[in-house]
PDB file of N, CA, C and O in Angstrom:
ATOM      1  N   UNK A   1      64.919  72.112 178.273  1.00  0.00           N
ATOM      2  CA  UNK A   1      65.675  70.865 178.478  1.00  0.00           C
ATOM      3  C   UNK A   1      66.638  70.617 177.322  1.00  0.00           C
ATOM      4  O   UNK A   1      67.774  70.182 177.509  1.00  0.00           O
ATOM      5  N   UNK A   2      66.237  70.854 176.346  1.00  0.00           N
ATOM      6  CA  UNK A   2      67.046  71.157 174.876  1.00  0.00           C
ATOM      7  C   UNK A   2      68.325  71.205 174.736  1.00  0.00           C
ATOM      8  O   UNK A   2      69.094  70.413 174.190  1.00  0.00           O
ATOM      9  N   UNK A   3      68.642  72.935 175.669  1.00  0.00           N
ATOM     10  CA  UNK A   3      69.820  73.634 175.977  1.00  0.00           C
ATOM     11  C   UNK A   3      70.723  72.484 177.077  1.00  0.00           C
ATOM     12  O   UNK A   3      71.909  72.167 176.990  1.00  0.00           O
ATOM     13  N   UNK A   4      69.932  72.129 177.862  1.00  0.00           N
ATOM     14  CA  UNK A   4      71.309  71.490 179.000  1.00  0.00           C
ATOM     15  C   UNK A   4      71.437  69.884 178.731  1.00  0.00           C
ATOM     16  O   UNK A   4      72.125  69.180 179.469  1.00  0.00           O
ATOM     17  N   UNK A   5      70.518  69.221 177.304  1.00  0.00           N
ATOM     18  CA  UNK A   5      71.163  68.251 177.292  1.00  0.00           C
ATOM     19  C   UNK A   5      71.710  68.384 175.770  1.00  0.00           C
ATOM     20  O   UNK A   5      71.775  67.303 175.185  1.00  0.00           O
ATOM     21  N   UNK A   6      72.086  69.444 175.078  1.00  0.00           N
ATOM     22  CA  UNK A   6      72.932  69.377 173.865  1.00  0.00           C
ATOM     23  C   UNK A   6      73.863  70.513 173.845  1.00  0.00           C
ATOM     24  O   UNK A   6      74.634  70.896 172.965  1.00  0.00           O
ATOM     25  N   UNK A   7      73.569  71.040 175.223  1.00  0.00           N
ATOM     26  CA  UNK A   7      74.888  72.066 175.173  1.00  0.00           C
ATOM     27  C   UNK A   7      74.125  73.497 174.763  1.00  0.00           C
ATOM     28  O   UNK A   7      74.124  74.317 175.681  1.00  0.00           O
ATOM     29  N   UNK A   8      73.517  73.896 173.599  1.00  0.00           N
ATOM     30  CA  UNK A   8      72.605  74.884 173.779  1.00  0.00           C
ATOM     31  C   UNK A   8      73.921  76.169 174.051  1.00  0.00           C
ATOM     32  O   UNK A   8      74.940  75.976 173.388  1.00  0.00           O
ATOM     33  N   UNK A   9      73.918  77.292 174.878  1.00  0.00           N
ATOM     34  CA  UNK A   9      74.589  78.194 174.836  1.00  0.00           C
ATOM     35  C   UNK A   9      76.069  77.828 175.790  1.00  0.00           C
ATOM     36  O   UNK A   9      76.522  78.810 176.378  1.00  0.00           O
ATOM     37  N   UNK A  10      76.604  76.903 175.920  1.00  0.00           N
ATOM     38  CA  UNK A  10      77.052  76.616 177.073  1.00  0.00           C
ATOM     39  C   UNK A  10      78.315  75.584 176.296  1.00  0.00           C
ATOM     40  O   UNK A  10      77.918  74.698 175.539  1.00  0.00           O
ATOM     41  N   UNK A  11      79.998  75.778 176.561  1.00  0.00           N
ATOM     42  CA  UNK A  11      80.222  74.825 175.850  1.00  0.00           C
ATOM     43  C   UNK A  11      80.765  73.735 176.750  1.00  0.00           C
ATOM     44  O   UNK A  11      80.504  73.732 177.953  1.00  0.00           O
ATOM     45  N   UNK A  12      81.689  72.600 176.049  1.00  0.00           N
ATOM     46  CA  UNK A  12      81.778  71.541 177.033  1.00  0.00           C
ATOM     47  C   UNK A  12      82.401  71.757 178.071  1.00  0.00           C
ATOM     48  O   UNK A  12      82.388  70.832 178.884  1.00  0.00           O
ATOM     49  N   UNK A  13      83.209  73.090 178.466  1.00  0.00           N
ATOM     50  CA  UNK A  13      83.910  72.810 179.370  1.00  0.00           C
ATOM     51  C   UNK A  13      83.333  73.589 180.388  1.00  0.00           C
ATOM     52  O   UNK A  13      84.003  74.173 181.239  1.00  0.00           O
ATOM     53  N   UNK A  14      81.778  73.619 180.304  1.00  0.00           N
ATOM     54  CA  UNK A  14      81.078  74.752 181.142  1.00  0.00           C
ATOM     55  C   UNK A  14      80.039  73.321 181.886  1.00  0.00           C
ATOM     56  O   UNK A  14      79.193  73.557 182.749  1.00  0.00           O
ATOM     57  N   UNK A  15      80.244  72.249 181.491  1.00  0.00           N
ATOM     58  CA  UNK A  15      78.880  71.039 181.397  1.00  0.00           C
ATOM     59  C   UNK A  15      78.755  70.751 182.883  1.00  0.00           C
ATOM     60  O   UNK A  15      77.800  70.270 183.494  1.00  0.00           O
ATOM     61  N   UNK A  16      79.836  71.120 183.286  1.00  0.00           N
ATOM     62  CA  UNK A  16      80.252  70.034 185.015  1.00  0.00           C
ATOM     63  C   UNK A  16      79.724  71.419 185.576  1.00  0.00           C
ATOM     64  O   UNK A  16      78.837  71.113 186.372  1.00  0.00           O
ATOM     65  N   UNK A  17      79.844  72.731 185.540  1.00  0.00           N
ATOM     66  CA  UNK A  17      79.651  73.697 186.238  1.00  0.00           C
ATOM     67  C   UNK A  17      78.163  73.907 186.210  1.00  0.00           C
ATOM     68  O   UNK A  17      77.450  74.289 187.138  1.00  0.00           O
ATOM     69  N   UNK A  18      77.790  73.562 184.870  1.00  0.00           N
ATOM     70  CA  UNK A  18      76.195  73.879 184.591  1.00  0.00           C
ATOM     71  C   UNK A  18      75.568  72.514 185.413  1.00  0.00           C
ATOM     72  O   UNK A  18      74.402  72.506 185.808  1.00  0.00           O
ATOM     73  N   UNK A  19      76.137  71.811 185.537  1.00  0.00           N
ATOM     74  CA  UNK A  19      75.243  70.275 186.411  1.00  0.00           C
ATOM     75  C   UNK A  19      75.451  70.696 187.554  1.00  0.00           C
ATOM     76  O   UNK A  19      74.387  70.934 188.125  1.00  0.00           O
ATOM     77  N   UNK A  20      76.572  70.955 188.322  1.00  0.00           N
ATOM     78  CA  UNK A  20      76.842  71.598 189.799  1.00  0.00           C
ATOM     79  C   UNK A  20      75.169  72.397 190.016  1.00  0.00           C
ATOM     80  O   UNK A  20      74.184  72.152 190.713  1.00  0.00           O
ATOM     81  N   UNK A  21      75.509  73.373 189.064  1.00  0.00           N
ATOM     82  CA  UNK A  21      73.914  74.779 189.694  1.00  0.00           C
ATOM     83  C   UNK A  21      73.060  73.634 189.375  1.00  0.00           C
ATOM     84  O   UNK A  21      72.698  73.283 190.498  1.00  0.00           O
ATOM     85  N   UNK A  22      72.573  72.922 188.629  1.00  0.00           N
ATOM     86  CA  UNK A  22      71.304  72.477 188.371  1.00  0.00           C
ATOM     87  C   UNK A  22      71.032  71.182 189.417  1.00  0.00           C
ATOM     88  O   UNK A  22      69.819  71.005 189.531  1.00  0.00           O
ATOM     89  N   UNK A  23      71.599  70.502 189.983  1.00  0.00           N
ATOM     90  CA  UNK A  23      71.575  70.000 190.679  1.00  0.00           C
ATOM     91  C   UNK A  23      71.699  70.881 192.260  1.00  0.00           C
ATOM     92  O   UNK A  23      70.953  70.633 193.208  1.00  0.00           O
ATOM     93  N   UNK A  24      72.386  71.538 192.276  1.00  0.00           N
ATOM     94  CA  UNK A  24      72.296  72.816 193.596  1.00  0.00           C
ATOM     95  C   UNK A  24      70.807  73.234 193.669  1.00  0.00           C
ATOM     96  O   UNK A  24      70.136  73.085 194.690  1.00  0.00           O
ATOM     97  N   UNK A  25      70.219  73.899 192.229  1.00  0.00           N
ATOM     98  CA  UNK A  25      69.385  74.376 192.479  1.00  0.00           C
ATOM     99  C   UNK A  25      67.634  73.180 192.562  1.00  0.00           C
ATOM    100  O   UNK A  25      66.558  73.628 192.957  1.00  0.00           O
ATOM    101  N   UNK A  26      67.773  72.235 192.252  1.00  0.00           N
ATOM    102  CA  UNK A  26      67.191  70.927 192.978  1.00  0.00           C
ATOM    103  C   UNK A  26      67.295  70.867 194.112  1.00  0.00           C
ATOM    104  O   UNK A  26      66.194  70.669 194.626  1.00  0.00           O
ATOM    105  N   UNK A  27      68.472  70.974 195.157  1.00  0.00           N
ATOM    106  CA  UNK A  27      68.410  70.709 196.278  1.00  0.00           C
ATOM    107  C   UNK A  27      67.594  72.270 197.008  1.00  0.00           C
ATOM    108  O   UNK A  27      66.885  72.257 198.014  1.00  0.00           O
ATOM    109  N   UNK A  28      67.803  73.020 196.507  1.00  0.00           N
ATOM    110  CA  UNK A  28      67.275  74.432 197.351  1.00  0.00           C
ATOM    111  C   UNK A  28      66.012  74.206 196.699  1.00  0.00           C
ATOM    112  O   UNK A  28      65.680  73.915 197.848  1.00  0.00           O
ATOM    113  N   UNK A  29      65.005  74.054 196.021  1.00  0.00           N
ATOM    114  CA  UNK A  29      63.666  73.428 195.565  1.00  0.00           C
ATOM    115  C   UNK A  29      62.909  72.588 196.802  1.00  0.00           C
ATOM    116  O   UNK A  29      61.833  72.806 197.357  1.00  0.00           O
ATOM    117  N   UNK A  30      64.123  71.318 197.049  1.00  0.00           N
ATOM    118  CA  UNK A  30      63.393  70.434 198.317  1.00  0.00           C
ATOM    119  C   UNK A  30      63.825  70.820 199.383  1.00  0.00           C
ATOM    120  O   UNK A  30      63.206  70.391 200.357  1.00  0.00           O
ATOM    121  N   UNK A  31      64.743  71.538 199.603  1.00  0.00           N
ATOM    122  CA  UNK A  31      64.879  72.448 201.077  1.00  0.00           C
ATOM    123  C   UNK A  31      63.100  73.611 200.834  1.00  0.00           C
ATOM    124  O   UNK A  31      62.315  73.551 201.780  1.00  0.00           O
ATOM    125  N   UNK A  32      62.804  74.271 199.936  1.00  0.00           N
ATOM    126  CA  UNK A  32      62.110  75.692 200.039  1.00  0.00           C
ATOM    127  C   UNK A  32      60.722  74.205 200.177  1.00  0.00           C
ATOM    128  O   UNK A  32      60.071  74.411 201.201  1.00  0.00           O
ATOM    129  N   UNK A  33      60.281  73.074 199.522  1.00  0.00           N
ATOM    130  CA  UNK A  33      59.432  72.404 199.718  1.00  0.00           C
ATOM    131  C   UNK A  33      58.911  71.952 201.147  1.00  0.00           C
ATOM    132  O   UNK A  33      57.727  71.869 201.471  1.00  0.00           O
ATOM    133  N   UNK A  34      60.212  71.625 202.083  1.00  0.00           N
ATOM    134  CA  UNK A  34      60.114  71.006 203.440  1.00  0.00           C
ATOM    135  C   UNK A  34      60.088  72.428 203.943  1.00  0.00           C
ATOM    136  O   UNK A  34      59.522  72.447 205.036  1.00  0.00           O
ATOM    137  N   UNK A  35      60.431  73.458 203.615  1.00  0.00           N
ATOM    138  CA  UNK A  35      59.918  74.670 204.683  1.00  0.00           C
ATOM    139  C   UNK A  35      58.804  74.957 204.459  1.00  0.00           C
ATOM    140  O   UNK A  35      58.108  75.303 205.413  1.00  0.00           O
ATOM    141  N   UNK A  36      58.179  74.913 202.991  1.00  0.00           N
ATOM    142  CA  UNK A  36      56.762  75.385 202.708  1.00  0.00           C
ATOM    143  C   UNK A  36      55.974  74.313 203.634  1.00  0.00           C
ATOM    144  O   UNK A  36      55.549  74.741 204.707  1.00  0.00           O
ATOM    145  N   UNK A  37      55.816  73.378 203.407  1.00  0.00           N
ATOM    146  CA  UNK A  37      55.567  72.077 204.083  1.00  0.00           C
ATOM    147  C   UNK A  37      55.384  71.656 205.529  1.00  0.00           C
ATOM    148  O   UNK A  37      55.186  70.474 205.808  1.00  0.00           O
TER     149      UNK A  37
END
C-alpha cells in the first residue's frame, strides 16, 4: 500500500494510469466473486 499511496516506483504522471488498473482490477475481483458465488 506504501508504493501506490507515495508513488513508490511509479511517477506522477503514471498515478491516473496506476488508479485506472487498480480500480479495473477491483472490479474483475467482484466479477470472479459473483461467478465463484
Amino acid at each position: 500500500m506504501g508504493e501506490i499511496a507515495g508513488g513508490g516506483f511509479f511517477d506522477g504522471r503514471d498515478r491516473r494510469d496506476r488508479q485506472a488498473f487498480i480500480v479495473f482490477l477491483i472490479l474483475i475481483l467482484l466479477l470472479m466473486g459473483d461467478w465463484w458465488l
